[in-house]
C-alpha angles and dihedrals in degrees: 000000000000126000089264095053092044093051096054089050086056090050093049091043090048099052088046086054096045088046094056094038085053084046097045087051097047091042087053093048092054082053100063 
């Protein structure tokens, strides 16, 4: 896997991560 493929993976894992935790948040806030 070179640095440029690699580099794209991480992009598409972060914005999965930012997208649950957002989720996770708004889901929490309907909770309350």
């Amino acid at each position: 896997m070179d640095m440029n493929a690699r580099n794209q993976y991480l992009k598409v894992l972060q914005r999965k991560y930012f997208m649950a935790k957002s989720r996770r948040e708004k889901s929490l806030i309907l909770d309350e």
